[in-house]
MIDOSE-1310 file (N, C-alpha, C; in nm, 2 decimals, decimal comma, always signed):
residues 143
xxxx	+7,44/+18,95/+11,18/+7,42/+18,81/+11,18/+7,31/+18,77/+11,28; +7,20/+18,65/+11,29/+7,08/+18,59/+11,37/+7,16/+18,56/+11,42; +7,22/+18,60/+11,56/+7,24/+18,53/+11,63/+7,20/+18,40/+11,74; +7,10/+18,44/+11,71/+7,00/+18,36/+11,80/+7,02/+18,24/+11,74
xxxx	+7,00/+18,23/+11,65/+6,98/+18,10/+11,54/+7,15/+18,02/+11,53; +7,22/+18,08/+11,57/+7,38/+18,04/+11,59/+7,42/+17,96/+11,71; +7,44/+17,86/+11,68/+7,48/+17,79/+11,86/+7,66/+17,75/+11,82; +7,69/+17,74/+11,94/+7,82/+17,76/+11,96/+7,89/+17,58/+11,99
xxxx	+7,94/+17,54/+11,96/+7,96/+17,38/+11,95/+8,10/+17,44/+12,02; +8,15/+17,34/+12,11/+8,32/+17,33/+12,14/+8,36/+17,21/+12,07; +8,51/+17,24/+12,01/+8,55/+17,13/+11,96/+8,67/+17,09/+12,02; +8,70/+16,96/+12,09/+8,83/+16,96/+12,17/+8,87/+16,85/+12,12
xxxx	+9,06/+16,89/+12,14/+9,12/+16,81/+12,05/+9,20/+16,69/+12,16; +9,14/+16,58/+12,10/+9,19/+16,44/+12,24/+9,29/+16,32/+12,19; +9,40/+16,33/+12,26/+9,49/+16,26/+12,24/+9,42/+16,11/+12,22; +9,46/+16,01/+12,13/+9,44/+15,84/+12,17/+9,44/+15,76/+12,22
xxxx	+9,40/+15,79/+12,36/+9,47/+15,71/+12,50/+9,32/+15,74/+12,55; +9,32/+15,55/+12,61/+9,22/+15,54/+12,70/+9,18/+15,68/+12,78; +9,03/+15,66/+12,81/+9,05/+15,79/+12,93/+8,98/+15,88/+12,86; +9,05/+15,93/+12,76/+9,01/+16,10/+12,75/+8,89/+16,12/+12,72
xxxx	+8,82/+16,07/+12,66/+8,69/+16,14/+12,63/+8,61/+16,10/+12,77; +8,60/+16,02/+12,82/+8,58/+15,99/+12,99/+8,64/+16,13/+13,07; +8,75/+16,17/+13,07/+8,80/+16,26/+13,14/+8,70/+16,40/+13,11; +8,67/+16,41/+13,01/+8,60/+16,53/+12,94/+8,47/+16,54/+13,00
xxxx	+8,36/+16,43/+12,99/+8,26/+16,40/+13,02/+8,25/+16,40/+13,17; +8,39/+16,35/+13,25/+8,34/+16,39/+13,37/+8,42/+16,51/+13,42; +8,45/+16,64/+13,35/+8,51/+16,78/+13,39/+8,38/+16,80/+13,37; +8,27/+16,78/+13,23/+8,17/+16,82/+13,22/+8,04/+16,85/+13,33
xxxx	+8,05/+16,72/+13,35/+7,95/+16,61/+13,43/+7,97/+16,66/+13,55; +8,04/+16,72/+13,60/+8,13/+16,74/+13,72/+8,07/+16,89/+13,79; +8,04/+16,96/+13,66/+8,04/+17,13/+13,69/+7,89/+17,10/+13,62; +7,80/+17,01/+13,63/+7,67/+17,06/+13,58/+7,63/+17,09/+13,45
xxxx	+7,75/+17,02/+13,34/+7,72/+17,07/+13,22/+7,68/+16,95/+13,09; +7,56/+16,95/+13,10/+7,52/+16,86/+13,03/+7,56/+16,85/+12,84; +7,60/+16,73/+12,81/+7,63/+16,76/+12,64/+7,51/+16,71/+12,55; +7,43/+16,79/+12,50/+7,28/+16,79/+12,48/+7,42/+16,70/+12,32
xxxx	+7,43/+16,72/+12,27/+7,50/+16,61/+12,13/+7,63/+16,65/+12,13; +7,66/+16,53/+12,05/+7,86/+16,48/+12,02/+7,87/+16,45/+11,96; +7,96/+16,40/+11,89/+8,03/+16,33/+11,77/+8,17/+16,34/+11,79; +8,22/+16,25/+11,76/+8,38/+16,21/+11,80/+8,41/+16,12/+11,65
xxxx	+8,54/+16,24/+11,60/+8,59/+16,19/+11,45/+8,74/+16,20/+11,48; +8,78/+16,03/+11,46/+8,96/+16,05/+11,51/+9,03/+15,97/+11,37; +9,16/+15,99/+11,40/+9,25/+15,90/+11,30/+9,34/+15,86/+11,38; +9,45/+15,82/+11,36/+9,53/+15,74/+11,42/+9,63/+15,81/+11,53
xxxx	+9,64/+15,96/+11,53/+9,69/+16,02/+11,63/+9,61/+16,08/+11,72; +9,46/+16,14/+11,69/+9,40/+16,19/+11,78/+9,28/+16,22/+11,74; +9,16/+16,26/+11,81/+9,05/+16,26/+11,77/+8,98/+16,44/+11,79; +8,88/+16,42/+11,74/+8,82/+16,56/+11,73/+8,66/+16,55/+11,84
xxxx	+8,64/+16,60/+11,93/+8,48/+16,55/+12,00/+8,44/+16,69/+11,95; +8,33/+16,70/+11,92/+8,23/+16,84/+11,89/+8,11/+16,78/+11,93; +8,08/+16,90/+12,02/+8,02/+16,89/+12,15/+7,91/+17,01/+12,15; +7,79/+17,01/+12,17/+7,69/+17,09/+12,22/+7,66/+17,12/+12,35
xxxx	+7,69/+17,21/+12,44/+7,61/+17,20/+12,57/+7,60/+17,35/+12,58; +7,46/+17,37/+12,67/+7,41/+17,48/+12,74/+7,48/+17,57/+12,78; +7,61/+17,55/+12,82/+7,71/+17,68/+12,87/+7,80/+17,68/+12,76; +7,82/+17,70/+12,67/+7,97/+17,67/+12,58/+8,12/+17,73/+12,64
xxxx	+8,07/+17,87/+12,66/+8,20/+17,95/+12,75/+8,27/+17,90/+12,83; +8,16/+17,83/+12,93/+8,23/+17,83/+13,09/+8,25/+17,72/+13,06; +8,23/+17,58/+12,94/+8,33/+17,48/+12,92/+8,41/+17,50/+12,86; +8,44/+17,59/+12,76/+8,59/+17,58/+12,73/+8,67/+17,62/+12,84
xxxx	+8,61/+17,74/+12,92/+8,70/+17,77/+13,01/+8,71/+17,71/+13,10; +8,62/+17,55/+13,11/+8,70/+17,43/+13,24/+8,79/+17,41/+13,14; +8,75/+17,35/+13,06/+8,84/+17,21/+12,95/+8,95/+17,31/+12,93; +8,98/+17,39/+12,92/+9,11/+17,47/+12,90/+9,21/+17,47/+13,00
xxxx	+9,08/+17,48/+13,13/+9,18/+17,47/+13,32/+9,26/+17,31/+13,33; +9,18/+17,24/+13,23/+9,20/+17,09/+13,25/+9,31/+17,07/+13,13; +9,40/+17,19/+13,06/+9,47/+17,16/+12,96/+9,41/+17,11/+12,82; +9,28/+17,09/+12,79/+9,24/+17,05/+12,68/+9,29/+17,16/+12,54
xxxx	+9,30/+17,15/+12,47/+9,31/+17,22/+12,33/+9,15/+17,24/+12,27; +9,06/+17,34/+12,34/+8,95/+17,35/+12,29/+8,91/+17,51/+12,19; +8,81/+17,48/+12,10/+8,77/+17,63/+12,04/+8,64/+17,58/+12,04; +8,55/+17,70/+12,01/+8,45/+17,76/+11,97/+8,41/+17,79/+11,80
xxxx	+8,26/+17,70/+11,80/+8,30/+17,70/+11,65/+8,10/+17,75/+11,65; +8,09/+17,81/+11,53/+7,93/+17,84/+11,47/+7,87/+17,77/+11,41; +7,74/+17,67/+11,48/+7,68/+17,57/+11,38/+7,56/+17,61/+11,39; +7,53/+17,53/+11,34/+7,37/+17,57/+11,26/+7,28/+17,44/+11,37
xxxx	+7,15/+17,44/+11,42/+7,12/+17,26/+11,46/+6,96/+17,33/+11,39; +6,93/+17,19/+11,30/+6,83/+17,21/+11,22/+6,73/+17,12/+11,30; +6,57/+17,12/+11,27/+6,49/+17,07/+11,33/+6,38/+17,05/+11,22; +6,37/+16,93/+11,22/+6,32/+16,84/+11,10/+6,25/+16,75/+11,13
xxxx	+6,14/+16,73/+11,02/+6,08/+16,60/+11,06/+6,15/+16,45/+11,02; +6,11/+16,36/+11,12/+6,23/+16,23/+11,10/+6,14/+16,11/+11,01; +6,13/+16,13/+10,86/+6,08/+16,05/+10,80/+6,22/+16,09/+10,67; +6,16/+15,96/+10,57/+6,24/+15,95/+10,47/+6,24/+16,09/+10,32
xxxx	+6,34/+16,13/+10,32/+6,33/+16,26/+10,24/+6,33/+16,40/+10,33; +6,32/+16,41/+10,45/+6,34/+16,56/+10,51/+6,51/+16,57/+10,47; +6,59/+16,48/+10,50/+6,72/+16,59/+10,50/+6,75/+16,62/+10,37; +6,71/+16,57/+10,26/+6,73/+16,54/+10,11/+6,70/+16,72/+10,10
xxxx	+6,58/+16,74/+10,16/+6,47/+16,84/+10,07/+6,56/+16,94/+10,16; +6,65/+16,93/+10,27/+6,72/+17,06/+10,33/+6,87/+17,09/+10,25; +6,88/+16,99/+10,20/+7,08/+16,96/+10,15/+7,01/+17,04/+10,01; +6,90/+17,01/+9,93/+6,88/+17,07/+9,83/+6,86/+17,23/+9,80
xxxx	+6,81/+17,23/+9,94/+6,81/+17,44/+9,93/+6,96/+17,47/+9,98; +7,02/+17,40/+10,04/+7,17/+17,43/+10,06/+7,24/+17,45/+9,90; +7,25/+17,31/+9,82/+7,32/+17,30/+9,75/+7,24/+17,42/+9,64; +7,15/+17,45/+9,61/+7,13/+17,55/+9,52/+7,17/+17,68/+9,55
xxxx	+7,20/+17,70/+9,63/+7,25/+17,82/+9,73/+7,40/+17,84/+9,69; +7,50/+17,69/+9,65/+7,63/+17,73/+9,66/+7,72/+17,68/+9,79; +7,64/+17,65/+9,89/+7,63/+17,63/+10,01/+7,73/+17,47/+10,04; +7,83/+17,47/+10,10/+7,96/+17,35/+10,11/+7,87/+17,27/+10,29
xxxx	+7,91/+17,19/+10,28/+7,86/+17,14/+10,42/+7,99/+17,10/+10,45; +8,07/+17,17/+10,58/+8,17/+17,07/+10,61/+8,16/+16,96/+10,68; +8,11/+16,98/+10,76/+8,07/+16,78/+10,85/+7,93/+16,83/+10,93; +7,88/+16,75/+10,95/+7,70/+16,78/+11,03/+7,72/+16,64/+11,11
xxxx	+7,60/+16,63/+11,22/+7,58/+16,51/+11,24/+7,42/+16,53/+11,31; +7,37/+16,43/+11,34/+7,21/+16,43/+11,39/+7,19/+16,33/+11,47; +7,10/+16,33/+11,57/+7,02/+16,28/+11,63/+6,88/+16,27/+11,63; +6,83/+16,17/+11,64/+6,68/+16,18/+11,59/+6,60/+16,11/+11,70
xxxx	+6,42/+16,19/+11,76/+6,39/+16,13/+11,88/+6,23/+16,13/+11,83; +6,17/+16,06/+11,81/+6,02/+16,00/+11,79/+6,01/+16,07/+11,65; +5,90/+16,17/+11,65/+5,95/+16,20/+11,53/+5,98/+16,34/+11,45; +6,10/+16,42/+11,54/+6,21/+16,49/+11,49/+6,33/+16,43/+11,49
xxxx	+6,38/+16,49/+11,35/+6,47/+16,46/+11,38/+6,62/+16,60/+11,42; +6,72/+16,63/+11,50/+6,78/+16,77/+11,49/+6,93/+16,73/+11,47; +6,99/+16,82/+11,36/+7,06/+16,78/+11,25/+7,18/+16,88/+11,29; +7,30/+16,91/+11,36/+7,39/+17,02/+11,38/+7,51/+17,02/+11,20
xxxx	+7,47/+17,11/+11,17/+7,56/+17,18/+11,05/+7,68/+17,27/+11,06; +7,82/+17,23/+11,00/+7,90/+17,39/+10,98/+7,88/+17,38/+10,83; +7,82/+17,50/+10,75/+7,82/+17,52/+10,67/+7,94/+17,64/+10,65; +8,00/+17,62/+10,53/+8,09/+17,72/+10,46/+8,08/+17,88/+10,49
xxxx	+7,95/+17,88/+10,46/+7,87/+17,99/+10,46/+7,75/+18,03/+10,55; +7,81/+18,07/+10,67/+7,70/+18,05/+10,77/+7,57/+18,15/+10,76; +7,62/+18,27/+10,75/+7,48/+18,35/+10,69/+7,43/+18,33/+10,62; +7,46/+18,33/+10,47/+7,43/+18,22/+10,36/+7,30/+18,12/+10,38
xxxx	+7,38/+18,06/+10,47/+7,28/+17,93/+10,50/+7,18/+17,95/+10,56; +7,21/+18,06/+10,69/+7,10/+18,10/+10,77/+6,95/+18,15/+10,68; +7,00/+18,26/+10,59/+6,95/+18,32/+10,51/+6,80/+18,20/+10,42; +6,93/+18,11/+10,33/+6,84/+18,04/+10,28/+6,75/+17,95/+10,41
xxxx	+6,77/+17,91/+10,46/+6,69/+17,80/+10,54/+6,56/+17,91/+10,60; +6,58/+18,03/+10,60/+6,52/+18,08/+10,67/+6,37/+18,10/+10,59; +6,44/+18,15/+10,49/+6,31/+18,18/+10,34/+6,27/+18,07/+10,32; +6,35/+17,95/+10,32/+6,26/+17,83/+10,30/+6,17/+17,76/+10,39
xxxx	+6,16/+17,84/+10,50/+6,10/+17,81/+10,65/+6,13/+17,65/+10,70; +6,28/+17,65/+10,69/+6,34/+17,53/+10,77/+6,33/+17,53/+10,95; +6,29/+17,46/+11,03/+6,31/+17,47/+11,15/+6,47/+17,48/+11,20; +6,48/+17,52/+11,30/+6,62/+17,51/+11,33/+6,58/+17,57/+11,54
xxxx	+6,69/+17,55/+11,57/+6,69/+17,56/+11,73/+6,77/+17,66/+11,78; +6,70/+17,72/+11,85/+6,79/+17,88/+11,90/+6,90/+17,82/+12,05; +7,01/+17,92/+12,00/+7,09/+17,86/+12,14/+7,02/+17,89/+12,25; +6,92/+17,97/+12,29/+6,85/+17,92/+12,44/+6,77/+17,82/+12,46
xxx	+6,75/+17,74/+12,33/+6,66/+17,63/+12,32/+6,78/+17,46/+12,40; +6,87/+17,52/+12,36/+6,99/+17,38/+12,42/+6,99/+17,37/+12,60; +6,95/+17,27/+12,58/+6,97/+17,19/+12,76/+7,06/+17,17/+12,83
């Protein structure tokens, strides 16, 4: 597997009570560890933060010292241009592929835009995006 091309996202699991994601951000914030992107998806008992940062390891292994319920998951972060139709023309080499998207999310800055993917099929996907010369961001590229 490209590993290079694999970045490591923590996903920790946060009770519904004021506080926590504050609490996370400053264990983070605390030891120097910047969360280069996030996304936080909850329901009525608890929420899910997936989180990108520069060290992945040594934060699960705070957030773990701090009791969190955290893992380690393989995403993809794509690097696109931020006009109308780039993510269209990426989801289409996906979906011809077979290729399931389970949840992604993006941020976009002048004019890139960088897109974090779990695809079903992570080699799969690596493979295709690769032949279709998709940009994408190596885990030593994260801040």
């Amino acid at each position: 597997m490209c590993d290079e091309m694999i970045i490591k996202q923590l996903s920790v699991f946060l009770e519904n009570k004021v506080g926590r994601l504050n609490h996370v951000a400053e264990i983070l914030g605390g030891a120097g560890i910047n969360m280069t992107a996030f996304s936080v998806a909850d329901n009525s008992d608890f929420g899910i933060l997936r989180v990108i940062v520069h060290e992945p390891e040594r934060a699960q292994k705070l957030l773990k010292e701090h009791l969190f319920a955290v893992s380690l998951t393989d995403v993809i972060c794509l690097k696109i241009g931020n006009k109308p139709g780039s993510l269209s023309s990426v989801l289409k080499i996906l979906e011809k592929e077979g290729i399931y998207i389970e949840y992604m999310y993006a941020f976009s800055e002048g004019e890139n835009a960088n897109i974090v993917i779990r695809p079903d099929k992570l080699q799969e996907a690596l493979d295709a995006l690769k032949r279709n010369n998709v940009g994408m961001l190596q885990s030593d590229m994260i801040q």
